[in-house]
C-alpha positions in Angstrom: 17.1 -25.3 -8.9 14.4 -25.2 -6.4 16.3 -25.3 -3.5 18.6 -22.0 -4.8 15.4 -20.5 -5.6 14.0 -21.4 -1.9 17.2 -20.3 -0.5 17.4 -16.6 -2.5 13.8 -16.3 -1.6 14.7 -16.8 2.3 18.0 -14.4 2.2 15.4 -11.8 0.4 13.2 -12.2 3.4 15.7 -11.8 6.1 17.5 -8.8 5.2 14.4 -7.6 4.3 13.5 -8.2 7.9 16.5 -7.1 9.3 16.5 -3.8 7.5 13.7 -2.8 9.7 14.2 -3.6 13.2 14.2 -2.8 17.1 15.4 -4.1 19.8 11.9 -3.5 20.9 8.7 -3.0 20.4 7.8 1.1 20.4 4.1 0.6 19.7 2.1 2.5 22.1 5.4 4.6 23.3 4.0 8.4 23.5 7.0 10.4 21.8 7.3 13.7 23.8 10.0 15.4 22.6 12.1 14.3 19.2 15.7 15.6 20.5 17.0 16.1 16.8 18.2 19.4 14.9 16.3 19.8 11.4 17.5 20.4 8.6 15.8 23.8 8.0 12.7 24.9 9.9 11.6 23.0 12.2 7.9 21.5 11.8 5.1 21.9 14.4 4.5 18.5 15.6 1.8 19.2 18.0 -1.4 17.7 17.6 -0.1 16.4 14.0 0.4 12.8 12.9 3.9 12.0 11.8 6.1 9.5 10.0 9.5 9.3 11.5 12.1 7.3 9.6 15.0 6.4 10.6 17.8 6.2 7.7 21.4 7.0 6.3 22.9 7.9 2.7 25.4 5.0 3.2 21.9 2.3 2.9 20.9 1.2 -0.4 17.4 0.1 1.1 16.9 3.4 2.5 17.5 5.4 -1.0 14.9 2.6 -2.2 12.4 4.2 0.4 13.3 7.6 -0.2 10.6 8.0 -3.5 8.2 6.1 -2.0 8.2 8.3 0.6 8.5 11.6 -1.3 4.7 9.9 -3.1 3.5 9.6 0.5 4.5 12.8 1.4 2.7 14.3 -1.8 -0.4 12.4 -1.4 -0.5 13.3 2.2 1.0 16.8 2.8 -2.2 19.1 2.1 -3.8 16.4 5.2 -1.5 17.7 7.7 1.1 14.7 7.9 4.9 15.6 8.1 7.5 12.7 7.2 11.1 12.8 9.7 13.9 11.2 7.7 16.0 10.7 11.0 20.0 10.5 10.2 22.8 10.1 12.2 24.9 11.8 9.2 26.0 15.6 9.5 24.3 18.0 7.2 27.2 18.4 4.6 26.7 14.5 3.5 22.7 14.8 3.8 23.1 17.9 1.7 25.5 16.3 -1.0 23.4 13.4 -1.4 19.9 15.3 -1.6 21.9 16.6 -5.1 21.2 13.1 -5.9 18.1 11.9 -4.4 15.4 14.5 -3.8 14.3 14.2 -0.6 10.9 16.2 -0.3 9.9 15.5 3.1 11.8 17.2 6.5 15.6 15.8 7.5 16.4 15.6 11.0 20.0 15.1 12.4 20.2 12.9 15.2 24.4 13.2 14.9 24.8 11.3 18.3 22.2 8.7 18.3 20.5 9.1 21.1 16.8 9.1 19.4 17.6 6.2 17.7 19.1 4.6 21.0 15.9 5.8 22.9 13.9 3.7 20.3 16.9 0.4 20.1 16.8 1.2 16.1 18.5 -2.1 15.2 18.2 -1.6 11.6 17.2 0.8 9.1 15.4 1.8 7.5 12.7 1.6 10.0 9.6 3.8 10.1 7.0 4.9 12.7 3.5 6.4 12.8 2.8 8.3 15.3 -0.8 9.6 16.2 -1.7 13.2 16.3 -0.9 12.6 20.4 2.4 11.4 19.9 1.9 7.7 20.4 3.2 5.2 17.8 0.7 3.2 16.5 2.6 1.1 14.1 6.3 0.4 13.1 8.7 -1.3 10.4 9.5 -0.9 7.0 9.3 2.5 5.2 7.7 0.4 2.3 5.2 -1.7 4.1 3.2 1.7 5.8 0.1 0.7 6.0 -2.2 3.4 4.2 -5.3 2.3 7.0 -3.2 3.4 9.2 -2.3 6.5 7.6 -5.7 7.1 7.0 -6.7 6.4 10.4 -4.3 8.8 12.5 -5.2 11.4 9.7 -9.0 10.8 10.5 -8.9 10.7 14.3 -9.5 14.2 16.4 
């Protein structure tokens, strides 16, 4: 019995692990341009910190994510930080499945990949906070943002 449990506890662990990958490490990269169509109007990124996340409708983990991220976005709307659910889907199947599942934060289309290529998004979902000058500062699962660090881009000038 304790070696099934061990085991299920380890698969739990790696997918969750795998879910929220990239080929490498983006910290520090200073984003300069997003190269995505929005869904809608397009936000003003400049001197604003930003969650990008990087998802699909097809993903159970990412529709996990997607209400924890809509409570994020509430809590920290009125501070100035925007949320980018990144896609590689067309807006037709973004738009069917929003019936579904609220999204509340701004959906980006990146239908050919090359923002997630640009970043070697090896598994999603996969987050990134990224500093009021464009520089991520932290990366990896939608779930485990770190509030500090929320806090802390929020805070800085």
């Amino acid at each position: 019995m304790k070696t099934l449990l061990c085991a299920l506890a380890l698969a739990f662990a790696t997918a969750h692990l795998l879910h929220a990958t990239a080929g490498k490490n983006n910290t520090g990269t200073v984003i300069s341009d997003l190269k995505v169509r929005f869904s809608g109007k397009e936000p003003e990124l400049k001197g604003r910190a930003y969650v990008l996340e990087f998802w699909a409708t097809w993903c159970p983990p990412c529709r996990t994510s997607i209400p924890h991220l809509n409570e994020i976005h509430q809590k920290y709307k009125g501070r100035g930080l925007e949320i980018i659910g990144v896609t590689k889907e067309d807006r037709q199947t973004v738009r069917n499945f929003t019936k579904d599942v609220p999204i509340e934060y701004t959906v980006a289309h990146d239908t050919y990949g090359k923002l997630n290529d640009e970043f070697q998004i090896k598994g999603i979902p996969h987050a990134m906070i990224v500093d009021k000058t464009g520089k991520i500062v932290w990366e990896g699962h939608p779930m485990s943002l770190p509030e500090a660090q929320l806090e802390s881009v929020l805070k800085a000038e």
